[in-house]
Biopython code that builds the backbone (N, CA, C, O; Angstrom):
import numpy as np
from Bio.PDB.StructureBuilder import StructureBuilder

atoms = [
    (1, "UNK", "N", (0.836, -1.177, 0.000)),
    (1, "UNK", "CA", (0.000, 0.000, 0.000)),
    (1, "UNK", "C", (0.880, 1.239, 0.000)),
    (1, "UNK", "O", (1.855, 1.275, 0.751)),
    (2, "UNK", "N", (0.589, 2.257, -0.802)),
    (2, "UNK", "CA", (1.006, 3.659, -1.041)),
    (2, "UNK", "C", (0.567, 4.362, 0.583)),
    (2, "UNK", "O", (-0.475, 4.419, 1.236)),
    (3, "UNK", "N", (1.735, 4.748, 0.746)),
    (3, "UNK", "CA", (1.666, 5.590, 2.099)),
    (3, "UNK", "C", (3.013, 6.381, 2.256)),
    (3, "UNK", "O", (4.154, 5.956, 2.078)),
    (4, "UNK", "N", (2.431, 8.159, 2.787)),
    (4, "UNK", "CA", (3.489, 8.963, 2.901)),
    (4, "UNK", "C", (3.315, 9.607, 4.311)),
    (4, "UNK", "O", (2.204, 9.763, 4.817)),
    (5, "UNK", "N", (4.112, 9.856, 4.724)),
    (5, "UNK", "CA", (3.887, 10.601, 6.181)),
    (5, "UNK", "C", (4.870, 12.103, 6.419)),
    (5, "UNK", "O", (6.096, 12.212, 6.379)),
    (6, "UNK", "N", (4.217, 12.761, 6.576)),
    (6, "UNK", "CA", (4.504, 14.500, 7.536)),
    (6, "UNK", "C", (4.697, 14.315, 9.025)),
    (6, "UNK", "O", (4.013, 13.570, 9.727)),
    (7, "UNK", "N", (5.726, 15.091, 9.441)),
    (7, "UNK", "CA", (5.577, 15.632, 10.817)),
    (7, "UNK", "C", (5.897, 17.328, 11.188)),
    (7, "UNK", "O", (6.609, 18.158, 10.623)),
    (8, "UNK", "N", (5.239, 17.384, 12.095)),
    (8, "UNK", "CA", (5.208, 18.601, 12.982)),
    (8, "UNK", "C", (5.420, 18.395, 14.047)),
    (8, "UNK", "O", (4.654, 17.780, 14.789)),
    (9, "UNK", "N", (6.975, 19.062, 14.505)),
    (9, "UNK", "CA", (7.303, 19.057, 15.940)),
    (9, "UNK", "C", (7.925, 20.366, 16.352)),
    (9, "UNK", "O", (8.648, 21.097, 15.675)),
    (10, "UNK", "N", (7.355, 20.580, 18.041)),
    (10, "UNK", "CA", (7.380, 21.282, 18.762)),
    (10, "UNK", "C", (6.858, 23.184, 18.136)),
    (10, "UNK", "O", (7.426, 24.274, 18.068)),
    (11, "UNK", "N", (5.576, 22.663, 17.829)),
    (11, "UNK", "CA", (4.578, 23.493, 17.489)),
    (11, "UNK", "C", (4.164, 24.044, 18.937)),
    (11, "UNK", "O", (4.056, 23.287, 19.902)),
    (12, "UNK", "N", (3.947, 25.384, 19.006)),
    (12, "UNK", "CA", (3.573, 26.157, 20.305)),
    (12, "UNK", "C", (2.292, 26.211, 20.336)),
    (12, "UNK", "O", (1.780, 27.143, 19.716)),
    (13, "UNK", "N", (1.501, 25.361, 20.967)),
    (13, "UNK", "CA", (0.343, 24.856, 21.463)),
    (13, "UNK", "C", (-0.412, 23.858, 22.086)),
    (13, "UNK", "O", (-0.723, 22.800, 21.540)),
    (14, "UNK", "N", (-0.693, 24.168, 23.168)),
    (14, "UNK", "CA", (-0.861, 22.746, 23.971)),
    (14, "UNK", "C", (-1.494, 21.983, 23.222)),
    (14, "UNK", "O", (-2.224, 22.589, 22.439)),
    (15, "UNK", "N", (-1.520, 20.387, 23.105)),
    (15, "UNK", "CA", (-1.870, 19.474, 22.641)),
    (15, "UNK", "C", (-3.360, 19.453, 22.262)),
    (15, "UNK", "O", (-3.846, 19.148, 21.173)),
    (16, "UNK", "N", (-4.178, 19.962, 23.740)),
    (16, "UNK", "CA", (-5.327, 19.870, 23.512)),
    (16, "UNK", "C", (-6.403, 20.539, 22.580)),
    (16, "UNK", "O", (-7.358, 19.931, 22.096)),
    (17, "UNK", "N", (-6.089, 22.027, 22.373)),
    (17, "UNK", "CA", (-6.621, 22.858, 21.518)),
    (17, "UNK", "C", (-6.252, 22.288, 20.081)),
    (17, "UNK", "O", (-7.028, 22.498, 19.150)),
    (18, "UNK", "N", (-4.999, 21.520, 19.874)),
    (18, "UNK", "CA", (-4.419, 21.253, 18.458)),
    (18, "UNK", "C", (-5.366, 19.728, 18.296)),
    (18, "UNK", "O", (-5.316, 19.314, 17.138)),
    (19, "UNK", "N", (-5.905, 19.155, 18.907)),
    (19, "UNK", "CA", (-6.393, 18.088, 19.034)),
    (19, "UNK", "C", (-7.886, 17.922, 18.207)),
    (19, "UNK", "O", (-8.182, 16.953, 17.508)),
    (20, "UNK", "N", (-8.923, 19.361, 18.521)),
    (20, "UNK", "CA", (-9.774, 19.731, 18.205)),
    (20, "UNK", "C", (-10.096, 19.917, 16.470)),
    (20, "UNK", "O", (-11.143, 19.713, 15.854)),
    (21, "UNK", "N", (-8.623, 20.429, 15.936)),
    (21, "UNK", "CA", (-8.952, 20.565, 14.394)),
    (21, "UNK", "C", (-8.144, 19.844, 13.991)),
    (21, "UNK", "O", (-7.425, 20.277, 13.091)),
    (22, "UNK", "N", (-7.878, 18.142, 14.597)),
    (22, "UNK", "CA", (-7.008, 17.112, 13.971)),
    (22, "UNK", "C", (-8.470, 16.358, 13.905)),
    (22, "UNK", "O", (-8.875, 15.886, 12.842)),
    (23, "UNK", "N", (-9.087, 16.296, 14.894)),
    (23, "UNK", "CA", (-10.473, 15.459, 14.777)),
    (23, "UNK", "C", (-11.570, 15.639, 13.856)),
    (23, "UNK", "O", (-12.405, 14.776, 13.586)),
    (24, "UNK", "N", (-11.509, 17.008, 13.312)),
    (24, "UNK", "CA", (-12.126, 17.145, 12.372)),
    (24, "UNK", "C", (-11.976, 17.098, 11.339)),
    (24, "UNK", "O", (-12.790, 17.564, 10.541)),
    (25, "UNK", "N", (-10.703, 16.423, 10.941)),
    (25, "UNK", "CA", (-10.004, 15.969, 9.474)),
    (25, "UNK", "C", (-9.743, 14.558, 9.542)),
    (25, "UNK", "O", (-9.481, 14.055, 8.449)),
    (26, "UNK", "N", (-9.744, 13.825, 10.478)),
    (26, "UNK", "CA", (-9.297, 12.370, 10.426)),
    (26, "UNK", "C", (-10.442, 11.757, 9.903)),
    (26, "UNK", "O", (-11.627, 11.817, 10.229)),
    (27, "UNK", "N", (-9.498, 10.813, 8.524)),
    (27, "UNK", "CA", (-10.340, 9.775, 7.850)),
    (27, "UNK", "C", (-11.106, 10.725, 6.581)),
    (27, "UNK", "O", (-11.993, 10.243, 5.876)),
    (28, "UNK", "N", (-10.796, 11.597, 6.487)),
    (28, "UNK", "CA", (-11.151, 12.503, 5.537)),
    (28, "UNK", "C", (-10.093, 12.665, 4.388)),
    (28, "UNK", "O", (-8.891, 12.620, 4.650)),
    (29, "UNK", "N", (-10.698, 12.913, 2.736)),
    (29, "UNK", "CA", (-9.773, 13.026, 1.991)),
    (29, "UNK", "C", (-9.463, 14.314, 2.032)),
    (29, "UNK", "O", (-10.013, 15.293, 2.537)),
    (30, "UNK", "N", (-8.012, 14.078, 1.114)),
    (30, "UNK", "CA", (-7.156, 15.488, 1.173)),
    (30, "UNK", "C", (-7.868, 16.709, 0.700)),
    (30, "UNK", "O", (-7.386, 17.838, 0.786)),
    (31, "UNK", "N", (-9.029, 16.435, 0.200)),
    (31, "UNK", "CA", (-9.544, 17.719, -1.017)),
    (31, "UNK", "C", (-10.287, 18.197, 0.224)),
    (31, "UNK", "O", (-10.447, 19.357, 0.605)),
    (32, "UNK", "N", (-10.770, 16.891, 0.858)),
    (32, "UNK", "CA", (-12.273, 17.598, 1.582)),
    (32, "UNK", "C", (-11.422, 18.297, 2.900)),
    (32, "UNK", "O", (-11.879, 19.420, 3.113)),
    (33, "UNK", "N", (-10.227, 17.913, 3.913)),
    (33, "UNK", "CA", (-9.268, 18.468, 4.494)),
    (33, "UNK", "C", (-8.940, 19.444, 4.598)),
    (33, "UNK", "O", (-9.099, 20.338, 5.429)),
    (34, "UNK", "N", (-8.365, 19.310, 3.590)),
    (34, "UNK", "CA", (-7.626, 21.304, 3.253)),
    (34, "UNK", "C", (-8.923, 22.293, 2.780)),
    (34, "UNK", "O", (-8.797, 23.517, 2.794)),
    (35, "UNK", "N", (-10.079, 21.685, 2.395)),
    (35, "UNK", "CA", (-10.980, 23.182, 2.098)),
    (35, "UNK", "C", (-11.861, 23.001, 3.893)),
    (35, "UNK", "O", (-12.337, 24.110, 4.134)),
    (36, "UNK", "N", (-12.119, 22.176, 4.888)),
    (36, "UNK", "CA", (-12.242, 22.253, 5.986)),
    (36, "UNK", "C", (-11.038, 23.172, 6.835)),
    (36, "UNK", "O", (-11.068, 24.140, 7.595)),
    (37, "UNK", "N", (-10.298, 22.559, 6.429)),
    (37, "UNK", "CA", (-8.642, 23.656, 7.457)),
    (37, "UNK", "C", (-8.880, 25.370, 7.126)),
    (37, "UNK", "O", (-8.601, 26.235, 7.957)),
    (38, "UNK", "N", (-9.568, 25.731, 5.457)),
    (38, "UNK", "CA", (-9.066, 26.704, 5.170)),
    (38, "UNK", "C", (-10.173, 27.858, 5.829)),
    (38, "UNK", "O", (-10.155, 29.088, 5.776)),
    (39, "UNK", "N", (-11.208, 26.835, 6.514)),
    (39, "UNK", "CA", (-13.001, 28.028, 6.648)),
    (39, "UNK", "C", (-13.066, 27.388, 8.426)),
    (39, "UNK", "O", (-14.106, 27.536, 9.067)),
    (40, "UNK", "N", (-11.763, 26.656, 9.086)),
    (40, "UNK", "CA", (-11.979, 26.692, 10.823)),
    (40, "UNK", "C", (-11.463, 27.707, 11.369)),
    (40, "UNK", "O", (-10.590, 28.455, 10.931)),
    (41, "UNK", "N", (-12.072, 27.731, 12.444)),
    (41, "UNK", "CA", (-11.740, 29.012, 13.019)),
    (41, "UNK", "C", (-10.720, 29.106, 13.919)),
    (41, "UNK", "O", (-10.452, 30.135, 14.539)),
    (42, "UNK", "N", (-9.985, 27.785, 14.041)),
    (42, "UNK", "CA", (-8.613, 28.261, 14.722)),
    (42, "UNK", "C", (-7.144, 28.209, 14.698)),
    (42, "UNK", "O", (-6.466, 27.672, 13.823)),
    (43, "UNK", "N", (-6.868, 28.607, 15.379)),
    (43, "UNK", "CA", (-5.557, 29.168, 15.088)),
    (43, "UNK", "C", (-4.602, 27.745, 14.680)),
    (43, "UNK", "O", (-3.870, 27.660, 13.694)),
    (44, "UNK", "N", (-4.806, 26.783, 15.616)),
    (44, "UNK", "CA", (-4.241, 25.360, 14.657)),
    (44, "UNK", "C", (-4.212, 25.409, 13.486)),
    (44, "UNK", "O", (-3.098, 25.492, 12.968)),
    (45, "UNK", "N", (-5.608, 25.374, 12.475)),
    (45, "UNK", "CA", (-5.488, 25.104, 11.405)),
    (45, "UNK", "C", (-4.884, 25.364, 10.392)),
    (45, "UNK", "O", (-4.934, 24.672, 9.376)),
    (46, "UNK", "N", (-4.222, 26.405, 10.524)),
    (46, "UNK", "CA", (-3.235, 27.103, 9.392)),
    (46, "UNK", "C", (-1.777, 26.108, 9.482)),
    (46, "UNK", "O", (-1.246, 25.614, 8.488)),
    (47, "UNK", "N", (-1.404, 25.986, 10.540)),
    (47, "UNK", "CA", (-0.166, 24.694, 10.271)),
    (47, "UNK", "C", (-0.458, 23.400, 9.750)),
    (47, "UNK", "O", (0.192, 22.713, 8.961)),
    (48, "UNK", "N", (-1.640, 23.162, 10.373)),
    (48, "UNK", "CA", (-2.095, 21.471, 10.313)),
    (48, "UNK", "C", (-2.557, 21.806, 8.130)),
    (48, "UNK", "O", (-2.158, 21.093, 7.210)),
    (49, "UNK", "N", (-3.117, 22.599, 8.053)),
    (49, "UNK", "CA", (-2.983, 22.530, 6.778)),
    (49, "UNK", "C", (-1.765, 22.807, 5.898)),
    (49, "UNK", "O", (-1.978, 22.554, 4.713)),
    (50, "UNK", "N", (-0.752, 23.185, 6.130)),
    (50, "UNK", "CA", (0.372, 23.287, 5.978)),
    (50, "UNK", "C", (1.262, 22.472, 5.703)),
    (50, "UNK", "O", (2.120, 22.491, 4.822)),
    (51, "UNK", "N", (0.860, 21.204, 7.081)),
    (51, "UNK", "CA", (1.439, 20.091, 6.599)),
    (51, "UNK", "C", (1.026, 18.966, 6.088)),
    (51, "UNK", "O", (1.734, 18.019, 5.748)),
    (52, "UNK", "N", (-0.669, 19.095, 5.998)),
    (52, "UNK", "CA", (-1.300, 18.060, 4.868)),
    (52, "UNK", "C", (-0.432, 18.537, 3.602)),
    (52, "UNK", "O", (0.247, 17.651, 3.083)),
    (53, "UNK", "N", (-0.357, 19.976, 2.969)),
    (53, "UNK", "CA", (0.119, 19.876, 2.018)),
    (53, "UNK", "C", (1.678, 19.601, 1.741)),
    (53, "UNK", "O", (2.247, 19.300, 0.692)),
    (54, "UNK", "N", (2.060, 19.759, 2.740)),
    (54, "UNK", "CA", (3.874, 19.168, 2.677)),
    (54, "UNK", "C", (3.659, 17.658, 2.275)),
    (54, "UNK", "O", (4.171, 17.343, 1.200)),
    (55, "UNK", "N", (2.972, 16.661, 2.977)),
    (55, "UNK", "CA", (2.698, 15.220, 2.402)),
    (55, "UNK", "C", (2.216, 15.039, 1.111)),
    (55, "UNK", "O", (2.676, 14.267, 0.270)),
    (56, "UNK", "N", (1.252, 15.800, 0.994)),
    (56, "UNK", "CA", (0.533, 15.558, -0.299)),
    (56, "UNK", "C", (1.768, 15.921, -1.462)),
    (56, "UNK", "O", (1.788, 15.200, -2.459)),
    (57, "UNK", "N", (2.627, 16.844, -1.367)),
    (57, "UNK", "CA", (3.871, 17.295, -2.348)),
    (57, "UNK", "C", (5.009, 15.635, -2.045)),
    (57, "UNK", "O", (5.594, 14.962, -2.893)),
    (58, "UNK", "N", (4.958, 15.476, -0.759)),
    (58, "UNK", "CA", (6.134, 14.015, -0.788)),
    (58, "UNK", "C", (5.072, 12.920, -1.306)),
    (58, "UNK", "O", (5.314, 11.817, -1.794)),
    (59, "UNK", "N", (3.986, 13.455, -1.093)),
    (59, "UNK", "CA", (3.781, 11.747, -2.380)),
    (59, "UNK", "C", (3.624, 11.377, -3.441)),
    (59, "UNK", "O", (3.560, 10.264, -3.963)),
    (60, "UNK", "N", (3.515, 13.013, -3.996)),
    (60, "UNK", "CA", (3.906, 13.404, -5.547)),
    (60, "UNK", "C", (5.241, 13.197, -5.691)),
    (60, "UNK", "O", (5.409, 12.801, -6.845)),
    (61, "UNK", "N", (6.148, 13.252, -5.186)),
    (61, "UNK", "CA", (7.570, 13.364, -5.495)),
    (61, "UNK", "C", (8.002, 11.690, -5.501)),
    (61, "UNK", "O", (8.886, 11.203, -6.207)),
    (62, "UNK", "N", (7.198, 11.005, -4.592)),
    (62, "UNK", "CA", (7.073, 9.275, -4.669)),
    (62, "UNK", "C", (6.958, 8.747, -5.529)),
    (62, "UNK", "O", (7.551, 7.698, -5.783)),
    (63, "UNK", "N", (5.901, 9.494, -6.476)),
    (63, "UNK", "CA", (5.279, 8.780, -7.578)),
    (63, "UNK", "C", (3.753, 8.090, -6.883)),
    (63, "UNK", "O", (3.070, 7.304, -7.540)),
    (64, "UNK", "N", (3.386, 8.515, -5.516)),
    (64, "UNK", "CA", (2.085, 8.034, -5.275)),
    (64, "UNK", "C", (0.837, 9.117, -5.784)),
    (64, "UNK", "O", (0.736, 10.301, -5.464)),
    (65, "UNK", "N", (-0.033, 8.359, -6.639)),
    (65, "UNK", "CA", (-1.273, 9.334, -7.414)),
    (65, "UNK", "C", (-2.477, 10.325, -6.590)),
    (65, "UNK", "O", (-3.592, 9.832, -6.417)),
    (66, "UNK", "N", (-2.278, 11.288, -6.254)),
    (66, "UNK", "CA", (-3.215, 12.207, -5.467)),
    (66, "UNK", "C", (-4.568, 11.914, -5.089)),
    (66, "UNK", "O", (-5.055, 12.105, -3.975)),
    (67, "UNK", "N", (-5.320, 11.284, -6.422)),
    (67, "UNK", "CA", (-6.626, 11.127, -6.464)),
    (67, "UNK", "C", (-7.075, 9.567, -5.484)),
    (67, "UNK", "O", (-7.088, 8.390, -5.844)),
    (68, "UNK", "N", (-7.276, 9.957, -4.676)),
    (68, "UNK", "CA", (-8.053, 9.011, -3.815)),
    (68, "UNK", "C", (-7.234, 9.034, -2.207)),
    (68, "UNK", "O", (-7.553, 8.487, -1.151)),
    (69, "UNK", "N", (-6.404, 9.660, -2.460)),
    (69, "UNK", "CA", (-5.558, 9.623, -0.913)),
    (69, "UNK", "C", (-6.225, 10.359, 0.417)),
    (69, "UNK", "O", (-6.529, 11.552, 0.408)),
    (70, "UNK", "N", (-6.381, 9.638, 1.365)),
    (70, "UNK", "CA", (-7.264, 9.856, 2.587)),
    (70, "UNK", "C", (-6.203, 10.116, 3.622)),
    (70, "UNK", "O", (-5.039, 9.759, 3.439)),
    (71, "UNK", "N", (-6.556, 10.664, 4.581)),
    (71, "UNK", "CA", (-5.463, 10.888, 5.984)),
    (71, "UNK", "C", (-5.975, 9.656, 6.803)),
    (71, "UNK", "O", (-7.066, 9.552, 7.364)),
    (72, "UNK", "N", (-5.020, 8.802, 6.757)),
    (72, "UNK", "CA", (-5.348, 7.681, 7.569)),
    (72, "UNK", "C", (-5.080, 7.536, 8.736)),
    (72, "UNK", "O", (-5.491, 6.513, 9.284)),
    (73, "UNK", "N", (-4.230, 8.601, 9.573)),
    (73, "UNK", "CA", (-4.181, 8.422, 10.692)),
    (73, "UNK", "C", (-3.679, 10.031, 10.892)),
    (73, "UNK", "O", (-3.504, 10.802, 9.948)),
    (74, "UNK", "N", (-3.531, 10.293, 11.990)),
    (74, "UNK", "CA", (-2.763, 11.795, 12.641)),
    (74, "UNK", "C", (-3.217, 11.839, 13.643)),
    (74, "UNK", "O", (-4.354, 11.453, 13.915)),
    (75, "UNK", "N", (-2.157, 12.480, 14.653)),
    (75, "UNK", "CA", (-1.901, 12.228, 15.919)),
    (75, "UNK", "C", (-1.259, 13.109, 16.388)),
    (75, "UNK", "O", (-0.178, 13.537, 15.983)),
    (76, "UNK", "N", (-2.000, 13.520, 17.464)),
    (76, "UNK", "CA", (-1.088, 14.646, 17.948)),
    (76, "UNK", "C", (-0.605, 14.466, 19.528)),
    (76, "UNK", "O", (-1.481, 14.441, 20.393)),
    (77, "UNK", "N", (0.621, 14.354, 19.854)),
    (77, "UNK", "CA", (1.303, 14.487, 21.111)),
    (77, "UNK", "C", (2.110, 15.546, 21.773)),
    (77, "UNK", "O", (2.887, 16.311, 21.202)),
    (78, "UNK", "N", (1.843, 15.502, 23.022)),
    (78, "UNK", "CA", (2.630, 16.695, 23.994)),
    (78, "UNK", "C", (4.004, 16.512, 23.234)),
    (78, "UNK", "O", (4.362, 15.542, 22.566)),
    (79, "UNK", "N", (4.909, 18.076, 23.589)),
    (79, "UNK", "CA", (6.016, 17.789, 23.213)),
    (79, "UNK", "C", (6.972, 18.545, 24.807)),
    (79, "UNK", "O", (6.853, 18.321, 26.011)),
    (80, "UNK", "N", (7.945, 19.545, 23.942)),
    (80, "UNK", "CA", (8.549, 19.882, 25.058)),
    (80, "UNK", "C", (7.246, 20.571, 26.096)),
    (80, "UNK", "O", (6.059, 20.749, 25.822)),
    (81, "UNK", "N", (8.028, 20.867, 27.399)),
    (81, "UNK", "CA", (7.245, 22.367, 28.161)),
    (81, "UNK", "C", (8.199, 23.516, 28.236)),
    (81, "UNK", "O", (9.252, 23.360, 28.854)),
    (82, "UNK", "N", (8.059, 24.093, 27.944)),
    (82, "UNK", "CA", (8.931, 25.290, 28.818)),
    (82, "UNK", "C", (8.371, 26.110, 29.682)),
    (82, "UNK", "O", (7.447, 26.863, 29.373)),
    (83, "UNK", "N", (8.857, 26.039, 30.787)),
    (83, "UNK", "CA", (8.331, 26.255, 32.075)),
    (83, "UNK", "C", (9.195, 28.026, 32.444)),
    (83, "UNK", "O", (10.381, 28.307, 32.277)),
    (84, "UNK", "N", (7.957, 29.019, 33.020)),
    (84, "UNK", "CA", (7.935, 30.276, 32.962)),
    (84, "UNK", "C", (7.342, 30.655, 34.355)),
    (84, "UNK", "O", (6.201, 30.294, 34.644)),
    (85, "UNK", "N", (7.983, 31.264, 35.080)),
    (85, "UNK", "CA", (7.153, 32.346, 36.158)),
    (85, "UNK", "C", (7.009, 33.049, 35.941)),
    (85, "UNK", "O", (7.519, 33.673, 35.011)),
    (86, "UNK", "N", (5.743, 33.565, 37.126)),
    (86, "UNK", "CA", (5.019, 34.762, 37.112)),
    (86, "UNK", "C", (4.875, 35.412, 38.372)),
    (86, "UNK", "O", (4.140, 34.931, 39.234)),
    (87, "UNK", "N", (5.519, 36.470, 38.551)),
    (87, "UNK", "CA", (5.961, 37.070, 39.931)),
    (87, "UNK", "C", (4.124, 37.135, 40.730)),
    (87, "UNK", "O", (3.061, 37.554, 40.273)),
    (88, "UNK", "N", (4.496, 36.497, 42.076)),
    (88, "UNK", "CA", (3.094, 37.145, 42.982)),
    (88, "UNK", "C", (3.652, 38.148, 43.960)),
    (88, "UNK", "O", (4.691, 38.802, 43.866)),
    (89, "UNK", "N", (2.458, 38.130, 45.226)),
    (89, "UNK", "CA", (2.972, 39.096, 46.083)),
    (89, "UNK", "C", (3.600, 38.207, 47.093)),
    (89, "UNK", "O", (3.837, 37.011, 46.921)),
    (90, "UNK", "N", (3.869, 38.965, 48.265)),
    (90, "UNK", "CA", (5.395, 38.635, 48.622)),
    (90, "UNK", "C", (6.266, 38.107, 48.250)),
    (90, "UNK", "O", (6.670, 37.260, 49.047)),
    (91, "UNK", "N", (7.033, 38.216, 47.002)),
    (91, "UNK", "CA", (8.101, 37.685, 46.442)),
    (91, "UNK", "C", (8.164, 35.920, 46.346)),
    (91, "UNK", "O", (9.049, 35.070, 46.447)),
    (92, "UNK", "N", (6.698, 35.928, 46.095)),
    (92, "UNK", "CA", (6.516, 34.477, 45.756)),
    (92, "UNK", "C", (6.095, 34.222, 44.250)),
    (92, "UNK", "O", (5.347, 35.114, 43.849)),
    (93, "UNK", "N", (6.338, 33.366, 43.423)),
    (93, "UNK", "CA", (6.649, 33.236, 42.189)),
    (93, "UNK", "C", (5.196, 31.950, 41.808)),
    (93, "UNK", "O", (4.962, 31.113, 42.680)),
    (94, "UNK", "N", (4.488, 31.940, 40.704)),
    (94, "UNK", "CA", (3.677, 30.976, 40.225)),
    (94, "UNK", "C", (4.187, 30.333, 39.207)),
    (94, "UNK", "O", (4.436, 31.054, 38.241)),
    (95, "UNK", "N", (4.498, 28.895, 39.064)),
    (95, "UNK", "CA", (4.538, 28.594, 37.095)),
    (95, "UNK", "C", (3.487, 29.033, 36.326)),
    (95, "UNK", "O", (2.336, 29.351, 36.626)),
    (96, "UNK", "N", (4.126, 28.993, 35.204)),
    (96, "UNK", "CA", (3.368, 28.977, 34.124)),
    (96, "UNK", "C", (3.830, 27.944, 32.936)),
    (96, "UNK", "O", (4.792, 28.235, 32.225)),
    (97, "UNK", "N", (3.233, 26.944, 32.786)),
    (97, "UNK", "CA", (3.634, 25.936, 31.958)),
    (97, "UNK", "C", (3.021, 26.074, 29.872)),
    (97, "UNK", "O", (1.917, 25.810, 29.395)),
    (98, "UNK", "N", (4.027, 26.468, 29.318)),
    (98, "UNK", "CA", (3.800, 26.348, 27.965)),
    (98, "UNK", "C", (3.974, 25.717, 27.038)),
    (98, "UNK", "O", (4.886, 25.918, 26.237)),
    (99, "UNK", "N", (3.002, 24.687, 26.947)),
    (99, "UNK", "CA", (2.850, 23.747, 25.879)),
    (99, "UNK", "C", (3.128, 23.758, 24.456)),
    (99, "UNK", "O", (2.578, 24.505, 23.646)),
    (100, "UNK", "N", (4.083, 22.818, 24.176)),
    (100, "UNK", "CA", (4.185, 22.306, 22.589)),
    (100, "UNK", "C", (3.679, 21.081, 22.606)),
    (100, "UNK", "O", (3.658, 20.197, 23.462)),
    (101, "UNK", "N", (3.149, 21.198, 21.186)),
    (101, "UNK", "CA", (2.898, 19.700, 20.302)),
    (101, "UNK", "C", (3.538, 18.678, 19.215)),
    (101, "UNK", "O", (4.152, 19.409, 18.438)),
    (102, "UNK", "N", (3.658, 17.561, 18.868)),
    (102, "UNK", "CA", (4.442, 17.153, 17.636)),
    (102, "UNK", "C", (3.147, 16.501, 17.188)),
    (102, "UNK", "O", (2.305, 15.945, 17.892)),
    (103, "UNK", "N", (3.160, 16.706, 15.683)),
    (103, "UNK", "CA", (1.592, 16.127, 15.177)),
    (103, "UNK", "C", (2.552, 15.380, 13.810)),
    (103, "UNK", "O", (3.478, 15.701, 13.065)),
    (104, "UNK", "N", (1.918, 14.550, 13.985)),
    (104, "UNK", "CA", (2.397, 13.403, 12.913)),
    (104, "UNK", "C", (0.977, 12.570, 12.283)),
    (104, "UNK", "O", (0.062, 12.039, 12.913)),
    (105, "UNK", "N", (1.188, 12.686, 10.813)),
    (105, "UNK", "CA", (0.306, 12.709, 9.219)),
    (105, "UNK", "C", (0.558, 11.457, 8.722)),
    (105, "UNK", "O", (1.763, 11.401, 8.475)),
    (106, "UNK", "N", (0.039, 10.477, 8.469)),
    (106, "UNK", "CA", (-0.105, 9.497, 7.101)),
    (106, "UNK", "C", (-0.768, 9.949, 6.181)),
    (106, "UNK", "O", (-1.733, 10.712, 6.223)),
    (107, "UNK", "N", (-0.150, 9.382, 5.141)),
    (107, "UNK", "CA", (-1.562, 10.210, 3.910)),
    (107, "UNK", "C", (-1.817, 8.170, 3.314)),
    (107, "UNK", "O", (-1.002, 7.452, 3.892)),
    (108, "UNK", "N", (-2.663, 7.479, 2.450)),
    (108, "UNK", "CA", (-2.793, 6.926, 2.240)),
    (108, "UNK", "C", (-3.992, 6.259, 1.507)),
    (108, "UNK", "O", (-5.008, 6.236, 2.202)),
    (109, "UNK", "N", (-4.126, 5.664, 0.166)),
    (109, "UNK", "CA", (-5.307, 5.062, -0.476)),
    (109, "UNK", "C", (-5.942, 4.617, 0.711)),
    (109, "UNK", "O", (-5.480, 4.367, 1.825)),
    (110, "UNK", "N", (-7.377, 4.553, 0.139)),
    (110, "UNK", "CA", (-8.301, 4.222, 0.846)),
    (110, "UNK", "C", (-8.535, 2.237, 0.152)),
    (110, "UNK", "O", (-9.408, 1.514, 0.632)),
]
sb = StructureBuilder()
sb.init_structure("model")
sb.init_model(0)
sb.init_chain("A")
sb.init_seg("    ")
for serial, (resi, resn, name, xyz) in enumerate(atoms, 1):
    if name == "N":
        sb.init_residue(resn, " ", resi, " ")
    sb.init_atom(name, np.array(xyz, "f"), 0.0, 1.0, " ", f" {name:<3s}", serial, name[0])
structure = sb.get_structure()
């Protein structure tokens, strides 16, 4: 079976918000994908479509045929944190924890 895969790592956004407009493309073809990525309303979607089309270009460059290729899987996982304070009162300090993601793409016939 024809299969190409994308990744995205250490994208600045916690996992969970990036999670939201991965679910609404999984198991979906590339056409119907990228015109969903291009009319959501968040801020994810502009990468995550970004890198459907980085795959869709490596599986042209494969020699795998565009027409019928579905996202068969994508997945998105925590990545680094980088961890930040935030001054309180009496010289006591709060974290602030800022989330990255690595999102990883199959593209693949159905």
């Amino acid at each position: 079976m024809d299969t190409t895969t994308a990744k995205l790592k250490m994208y600045r956004q916690s996992p969970r918000k990036v999670r939201l407009v991965v679910d609404a493309i999984r198991g979906k073809k590339v056409n119907e994908a990228l015109t969903l990525l291009q009319f959501a309303d968040k801020k994810a979607a502009q990468p995550i479509e970004k890198l459907v089309k980085s795959a869709l270009a490596s599986a042209k460059n494969n020699g795998i045929k565009e027409e019928g290729l579905v996202i068969s899987k994508i997945t998105v996982d925590g990545g680094q944190i980088l961890y930040r304070r935030r001054a309180r009162a009496r010289g006591s300090a709060n974290p602030i924890r800022k989330r990255t993601s690595h999102i990883s793409l199959e593209l693949s016939h159905k």
